[in-house]
DSSP file (Angstrom, degrees, kcal/mol; ACC not computed):
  #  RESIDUE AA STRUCTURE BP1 BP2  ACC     N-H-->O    O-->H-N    N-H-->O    O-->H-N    TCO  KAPPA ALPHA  PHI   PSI    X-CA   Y-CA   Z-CA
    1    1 A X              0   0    0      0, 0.0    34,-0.2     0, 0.0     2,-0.1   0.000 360.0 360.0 360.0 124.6    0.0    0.0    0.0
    2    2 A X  E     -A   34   0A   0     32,-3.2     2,-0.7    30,-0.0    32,-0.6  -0.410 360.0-113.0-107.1-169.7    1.3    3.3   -1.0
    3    3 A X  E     -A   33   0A   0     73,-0.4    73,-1.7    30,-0.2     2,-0.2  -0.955  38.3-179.0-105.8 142.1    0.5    7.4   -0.4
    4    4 A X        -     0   0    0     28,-2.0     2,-0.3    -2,-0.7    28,-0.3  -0.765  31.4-140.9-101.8-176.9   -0.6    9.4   -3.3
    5    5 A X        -     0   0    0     -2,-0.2    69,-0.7    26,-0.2     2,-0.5  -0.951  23.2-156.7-132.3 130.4   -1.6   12.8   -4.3
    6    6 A X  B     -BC  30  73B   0     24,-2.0    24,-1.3    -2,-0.3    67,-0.3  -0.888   3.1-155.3 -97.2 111.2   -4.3   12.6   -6.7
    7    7 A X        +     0   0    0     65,-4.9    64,-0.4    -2,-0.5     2,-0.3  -0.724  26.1 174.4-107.6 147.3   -4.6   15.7   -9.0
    8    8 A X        -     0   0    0     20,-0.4    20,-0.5    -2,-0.2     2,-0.4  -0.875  24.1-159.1-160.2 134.6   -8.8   16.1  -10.5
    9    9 A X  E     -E   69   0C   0     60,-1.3    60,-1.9    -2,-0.3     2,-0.3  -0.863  13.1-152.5-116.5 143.9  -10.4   18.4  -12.3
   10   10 A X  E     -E   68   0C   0     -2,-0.4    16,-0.8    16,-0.3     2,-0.3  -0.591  18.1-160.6 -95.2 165.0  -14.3   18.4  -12.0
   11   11 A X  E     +E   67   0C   0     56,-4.1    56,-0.8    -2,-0.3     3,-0.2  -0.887  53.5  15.1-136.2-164.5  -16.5   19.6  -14.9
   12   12 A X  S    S+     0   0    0     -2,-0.3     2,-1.2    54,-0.2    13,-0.1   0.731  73.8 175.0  18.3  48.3  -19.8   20.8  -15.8
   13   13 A X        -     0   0    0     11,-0.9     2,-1.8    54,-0.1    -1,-0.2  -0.562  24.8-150.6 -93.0 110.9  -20.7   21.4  -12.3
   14   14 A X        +     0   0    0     -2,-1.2    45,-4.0     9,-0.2     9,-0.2  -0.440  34.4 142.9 -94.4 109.2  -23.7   22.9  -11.8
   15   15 A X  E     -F   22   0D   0     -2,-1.8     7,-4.6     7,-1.7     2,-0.4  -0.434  59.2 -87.4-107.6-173.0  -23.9   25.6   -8.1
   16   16 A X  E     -F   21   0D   0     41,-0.4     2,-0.3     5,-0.3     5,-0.2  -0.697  41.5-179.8 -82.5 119.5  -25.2   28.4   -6.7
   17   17 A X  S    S-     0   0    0      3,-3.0     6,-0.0    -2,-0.4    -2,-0.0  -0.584  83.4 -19.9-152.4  91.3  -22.4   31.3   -7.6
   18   18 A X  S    S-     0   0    0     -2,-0.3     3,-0.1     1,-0.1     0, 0.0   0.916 124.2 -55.8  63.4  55.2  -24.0   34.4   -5.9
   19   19 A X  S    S+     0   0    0      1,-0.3     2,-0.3     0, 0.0    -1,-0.1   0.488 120.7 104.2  76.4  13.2  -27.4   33.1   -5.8
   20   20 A X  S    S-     0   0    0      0, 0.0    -3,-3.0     0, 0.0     2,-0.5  -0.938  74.5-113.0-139.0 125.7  -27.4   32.4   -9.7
   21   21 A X  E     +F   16   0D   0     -2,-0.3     2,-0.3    -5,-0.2    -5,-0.3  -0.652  46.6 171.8 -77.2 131.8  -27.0   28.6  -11.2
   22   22 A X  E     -F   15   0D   0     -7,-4.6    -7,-1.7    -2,-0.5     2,-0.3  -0.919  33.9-124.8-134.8 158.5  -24.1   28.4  -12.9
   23   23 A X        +     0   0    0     -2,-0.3    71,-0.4    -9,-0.2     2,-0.2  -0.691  43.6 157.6 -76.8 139.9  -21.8   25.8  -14.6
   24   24 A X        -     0   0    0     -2,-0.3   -11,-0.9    69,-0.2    69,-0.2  -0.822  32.5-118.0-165.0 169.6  -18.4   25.5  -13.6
   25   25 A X        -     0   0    0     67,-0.4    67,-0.6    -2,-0.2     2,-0.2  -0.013  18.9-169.1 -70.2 164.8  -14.9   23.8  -13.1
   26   26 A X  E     -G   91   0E   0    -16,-0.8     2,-0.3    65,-0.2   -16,-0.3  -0.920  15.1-161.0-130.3-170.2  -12.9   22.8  -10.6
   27   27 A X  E     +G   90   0E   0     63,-0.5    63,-2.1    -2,-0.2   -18,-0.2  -0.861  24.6 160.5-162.5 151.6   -9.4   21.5   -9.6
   28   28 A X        -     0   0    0    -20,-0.5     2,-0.7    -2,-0.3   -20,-0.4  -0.698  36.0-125.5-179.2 115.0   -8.6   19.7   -6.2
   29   29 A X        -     0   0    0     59,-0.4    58,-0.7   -22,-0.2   -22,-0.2  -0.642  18.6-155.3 -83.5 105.9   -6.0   17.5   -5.0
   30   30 A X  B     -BD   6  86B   0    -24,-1.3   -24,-2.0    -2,-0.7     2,-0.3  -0.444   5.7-157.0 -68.7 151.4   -7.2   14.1   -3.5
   31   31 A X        +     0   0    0     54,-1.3    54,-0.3   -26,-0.2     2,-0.3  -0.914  34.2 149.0-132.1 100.5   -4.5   12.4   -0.7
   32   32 A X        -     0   0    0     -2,-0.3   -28,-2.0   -28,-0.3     2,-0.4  -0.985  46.0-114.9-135.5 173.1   -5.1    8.6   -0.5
   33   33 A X  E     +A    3   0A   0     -2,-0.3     2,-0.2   -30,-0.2   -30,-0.2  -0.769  44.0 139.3 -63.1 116.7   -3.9    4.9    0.1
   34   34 A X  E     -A    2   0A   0    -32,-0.6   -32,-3.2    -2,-0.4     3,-0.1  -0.934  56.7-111.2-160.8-168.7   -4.0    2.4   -2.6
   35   35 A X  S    S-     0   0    0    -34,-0.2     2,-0.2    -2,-0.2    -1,-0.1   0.667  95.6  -1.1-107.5 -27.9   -2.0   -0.5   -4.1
   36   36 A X  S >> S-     0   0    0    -34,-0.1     4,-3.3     1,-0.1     3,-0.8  -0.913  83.1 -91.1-152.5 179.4   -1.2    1.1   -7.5
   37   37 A X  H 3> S+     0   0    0      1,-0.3     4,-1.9    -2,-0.2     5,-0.1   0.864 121.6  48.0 -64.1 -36.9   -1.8    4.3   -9.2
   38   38 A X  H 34 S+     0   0    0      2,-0.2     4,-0.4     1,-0.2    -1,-0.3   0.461 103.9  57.6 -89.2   0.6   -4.6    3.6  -10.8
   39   39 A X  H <> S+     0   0    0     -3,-0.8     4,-1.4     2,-0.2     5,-0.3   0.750 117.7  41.5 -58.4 -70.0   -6.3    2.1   -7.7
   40   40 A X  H  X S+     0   0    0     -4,-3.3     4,-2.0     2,-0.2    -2,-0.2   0.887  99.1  61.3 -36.9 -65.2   -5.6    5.5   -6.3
   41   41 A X  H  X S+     0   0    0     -4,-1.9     4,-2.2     1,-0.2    -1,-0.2   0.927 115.6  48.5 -56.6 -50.4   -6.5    7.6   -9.5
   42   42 A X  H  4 S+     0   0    0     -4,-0.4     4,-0.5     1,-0.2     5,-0.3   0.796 108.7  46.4 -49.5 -42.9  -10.4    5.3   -8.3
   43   43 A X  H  X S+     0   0    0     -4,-1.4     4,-0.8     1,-0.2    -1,-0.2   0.678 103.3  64.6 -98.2   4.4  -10.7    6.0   -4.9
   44   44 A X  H  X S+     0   0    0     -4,-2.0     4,-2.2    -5,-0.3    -2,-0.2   0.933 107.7  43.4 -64.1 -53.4   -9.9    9.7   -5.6
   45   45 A X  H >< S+     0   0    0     -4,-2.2     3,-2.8    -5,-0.2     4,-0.4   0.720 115.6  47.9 -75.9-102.6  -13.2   10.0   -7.5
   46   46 A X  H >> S+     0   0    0     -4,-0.5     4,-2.3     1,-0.3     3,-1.0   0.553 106.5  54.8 -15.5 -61.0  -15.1    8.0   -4.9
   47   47 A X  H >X S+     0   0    0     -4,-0.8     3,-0.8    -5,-0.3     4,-0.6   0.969 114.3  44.6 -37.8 -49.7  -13.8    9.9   -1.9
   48   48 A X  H << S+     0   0    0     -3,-2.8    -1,-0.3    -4,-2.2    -2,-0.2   0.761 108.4  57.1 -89.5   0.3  -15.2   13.1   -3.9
   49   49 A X  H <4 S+     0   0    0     -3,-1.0    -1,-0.2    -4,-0.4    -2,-0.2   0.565 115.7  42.4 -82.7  -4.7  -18.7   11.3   -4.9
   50   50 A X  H << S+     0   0    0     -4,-2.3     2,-1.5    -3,-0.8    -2,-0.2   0.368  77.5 112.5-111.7  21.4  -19.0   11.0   -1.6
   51   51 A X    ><  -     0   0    0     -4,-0.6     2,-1.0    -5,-0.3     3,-0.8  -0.384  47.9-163.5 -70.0  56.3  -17.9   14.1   -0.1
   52   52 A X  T 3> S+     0   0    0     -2,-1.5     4,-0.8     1,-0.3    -1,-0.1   0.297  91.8  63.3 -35.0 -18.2  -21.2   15.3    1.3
   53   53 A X  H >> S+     0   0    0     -2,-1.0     3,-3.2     2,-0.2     4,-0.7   0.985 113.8  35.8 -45.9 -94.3  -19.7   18.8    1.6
   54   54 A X  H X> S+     0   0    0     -3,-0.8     3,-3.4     1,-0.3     4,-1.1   0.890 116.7  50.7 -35.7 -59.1  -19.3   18.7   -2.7
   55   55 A X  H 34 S+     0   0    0     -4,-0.3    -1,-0.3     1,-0.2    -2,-0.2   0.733 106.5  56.7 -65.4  -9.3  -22.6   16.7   -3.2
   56   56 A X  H << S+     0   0    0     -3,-3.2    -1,-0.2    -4,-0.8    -2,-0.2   0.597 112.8  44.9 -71.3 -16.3  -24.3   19.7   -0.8
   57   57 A X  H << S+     0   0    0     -3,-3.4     2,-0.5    -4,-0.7   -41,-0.4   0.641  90.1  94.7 -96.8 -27.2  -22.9   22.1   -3.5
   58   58 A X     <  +     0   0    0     -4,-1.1   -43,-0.2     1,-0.2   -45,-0.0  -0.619  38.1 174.2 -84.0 107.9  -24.0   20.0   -6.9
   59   59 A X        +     0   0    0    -45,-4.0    -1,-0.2    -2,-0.5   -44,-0.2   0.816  37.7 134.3 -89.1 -16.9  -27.4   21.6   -8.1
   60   60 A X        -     0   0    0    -48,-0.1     5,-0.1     4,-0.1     6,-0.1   0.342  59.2-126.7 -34.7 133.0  -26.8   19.1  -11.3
   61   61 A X        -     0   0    0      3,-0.2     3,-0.4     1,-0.1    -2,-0.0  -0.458  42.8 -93.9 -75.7-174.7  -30.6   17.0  -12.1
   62   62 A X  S >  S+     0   0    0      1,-0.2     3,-1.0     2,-0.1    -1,-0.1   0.707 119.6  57.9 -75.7 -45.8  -29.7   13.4  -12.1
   63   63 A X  T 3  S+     0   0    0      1,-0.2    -1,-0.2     2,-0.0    -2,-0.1   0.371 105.6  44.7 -81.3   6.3  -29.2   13.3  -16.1
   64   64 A X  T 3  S+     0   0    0     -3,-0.4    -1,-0.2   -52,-0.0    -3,-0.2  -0.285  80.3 173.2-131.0  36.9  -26.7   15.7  -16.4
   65   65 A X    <   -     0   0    0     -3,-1.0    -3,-0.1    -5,-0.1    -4,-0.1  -0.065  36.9-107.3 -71.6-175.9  -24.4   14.7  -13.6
   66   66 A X        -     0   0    0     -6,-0.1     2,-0.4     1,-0.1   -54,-0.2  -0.405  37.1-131.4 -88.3 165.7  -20.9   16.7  -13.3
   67   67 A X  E     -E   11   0C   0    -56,-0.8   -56,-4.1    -2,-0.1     2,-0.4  -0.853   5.1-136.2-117.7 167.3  -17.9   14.7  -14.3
   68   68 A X  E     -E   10   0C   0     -2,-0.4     2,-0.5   -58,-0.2   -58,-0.2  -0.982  14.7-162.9-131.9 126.2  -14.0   13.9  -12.6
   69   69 A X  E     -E    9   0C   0    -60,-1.9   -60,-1.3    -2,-0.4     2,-1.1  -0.925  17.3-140.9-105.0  92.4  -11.0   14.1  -14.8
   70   70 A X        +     0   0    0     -2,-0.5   -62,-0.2   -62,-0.2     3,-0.1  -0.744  26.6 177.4 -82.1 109.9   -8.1   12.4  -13.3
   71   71 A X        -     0   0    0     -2,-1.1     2,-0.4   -64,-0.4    -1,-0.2   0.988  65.3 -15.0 -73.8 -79.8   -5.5   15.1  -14.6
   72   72 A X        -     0   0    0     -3,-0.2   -65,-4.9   -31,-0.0     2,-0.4  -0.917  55.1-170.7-147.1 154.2   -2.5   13.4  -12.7
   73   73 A X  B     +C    6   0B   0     -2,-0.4   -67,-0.2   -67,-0.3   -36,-0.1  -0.797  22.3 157.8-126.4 152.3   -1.5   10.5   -9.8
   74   74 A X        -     0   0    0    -69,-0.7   -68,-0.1    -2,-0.4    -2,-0.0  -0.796  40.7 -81.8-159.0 167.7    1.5   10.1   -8.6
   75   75 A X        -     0   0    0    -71,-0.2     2,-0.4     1,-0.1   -71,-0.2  -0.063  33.3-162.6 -31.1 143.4    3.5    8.6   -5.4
   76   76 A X        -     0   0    0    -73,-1.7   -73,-0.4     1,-0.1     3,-0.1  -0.954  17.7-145.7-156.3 135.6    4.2   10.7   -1.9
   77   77 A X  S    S+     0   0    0     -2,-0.4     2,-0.6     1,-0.2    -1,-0.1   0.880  81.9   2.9 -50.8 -49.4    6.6    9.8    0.5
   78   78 A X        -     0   0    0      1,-0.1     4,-0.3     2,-0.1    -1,-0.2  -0.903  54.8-134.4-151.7 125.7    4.6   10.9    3.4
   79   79 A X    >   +     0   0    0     -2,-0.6     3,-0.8    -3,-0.1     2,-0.3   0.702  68.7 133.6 -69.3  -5.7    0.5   12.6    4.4
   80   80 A X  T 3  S+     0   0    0      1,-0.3     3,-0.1     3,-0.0    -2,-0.1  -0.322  76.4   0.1 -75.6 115.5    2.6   15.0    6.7
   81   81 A X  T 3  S+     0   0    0      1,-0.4    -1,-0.3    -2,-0.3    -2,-0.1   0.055 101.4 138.9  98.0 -22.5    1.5   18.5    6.2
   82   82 A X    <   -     0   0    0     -3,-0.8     2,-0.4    -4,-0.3    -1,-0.4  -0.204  61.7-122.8 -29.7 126.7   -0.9   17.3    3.8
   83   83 A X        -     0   0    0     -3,-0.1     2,-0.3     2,-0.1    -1,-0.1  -0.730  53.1-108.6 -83.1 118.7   -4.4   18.8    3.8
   84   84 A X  S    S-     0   0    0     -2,-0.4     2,-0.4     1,-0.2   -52,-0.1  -0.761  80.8  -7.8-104.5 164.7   -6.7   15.5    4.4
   85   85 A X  S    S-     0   0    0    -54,-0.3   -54,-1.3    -2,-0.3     2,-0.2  -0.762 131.5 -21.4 -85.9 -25.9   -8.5   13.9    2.8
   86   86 A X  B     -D   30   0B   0     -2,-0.4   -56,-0.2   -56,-0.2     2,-0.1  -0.722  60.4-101.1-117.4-176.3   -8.3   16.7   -0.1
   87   87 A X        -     0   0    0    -58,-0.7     2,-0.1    -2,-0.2    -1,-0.1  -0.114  51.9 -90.1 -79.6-167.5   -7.5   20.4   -0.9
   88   88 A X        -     0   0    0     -2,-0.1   -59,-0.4     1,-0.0     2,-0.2  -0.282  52.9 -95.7 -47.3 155.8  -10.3   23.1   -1.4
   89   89 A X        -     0   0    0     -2,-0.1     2,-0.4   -61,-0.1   -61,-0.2  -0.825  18.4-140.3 -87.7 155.7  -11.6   23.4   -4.9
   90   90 A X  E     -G   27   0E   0    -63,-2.1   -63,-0.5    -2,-0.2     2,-0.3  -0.838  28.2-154.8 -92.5 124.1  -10.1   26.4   -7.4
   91   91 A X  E     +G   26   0E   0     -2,-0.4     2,-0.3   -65,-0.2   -65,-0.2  -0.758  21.4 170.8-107.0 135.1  -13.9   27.4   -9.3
   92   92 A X        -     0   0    0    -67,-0.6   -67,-0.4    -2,-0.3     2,-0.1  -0.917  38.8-102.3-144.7 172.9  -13.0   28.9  -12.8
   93   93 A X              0   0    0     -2,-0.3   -69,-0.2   -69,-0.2   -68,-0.1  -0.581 360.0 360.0 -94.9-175.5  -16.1   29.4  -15.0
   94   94 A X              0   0    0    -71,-0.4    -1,-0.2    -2,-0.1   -70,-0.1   0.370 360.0 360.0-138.7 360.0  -17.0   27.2  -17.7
């Protein structure tokens, strides 16, 4: 079992952005345990389809849900100083 840092950019995420639905991006760095990278690259999107914090955020209907991009995985020595279990998201429009 190793650490990663998971790098993921969401899209077509539909919020609230000053009281008006809007579409937009994000980018967020996942931190987890898994067996290989691509193990990892999986539970990075789970972690954030269950992040009840995100899914409180997702006005998306059920047929239009947002999607997760894994941009880039790779290997970390060590969680220390690491913001868990992820970073904040960066919002750009879309």
């Amino acid at each position: 079992m190793g650490d990663f840092s998971v790098f993921v950019r969401g899209e077509n995420f539909l919020t609230d952005v000053d009281g008006v639905a809007q579409r937009v991006g994000f980018f967020t760095t996942c931190h987890v345990e898994a067996v290989s990278a691509e193990l990892a690259g999986e539970r990075a999107v789970g972690l954030l389809r269950a992040d009840p914090k995100l899914i409180g955020l997702a006005r998306n209907p059920d047929d239009d849900p947002f999607r997760l991009v894994i941009e880039e995985v790779r290997p970390i020595e060590t969680f220390a100083g690491l913001r868990l279990p992820r970073t904040g998201l960066a919002v750009f429009p879309e």
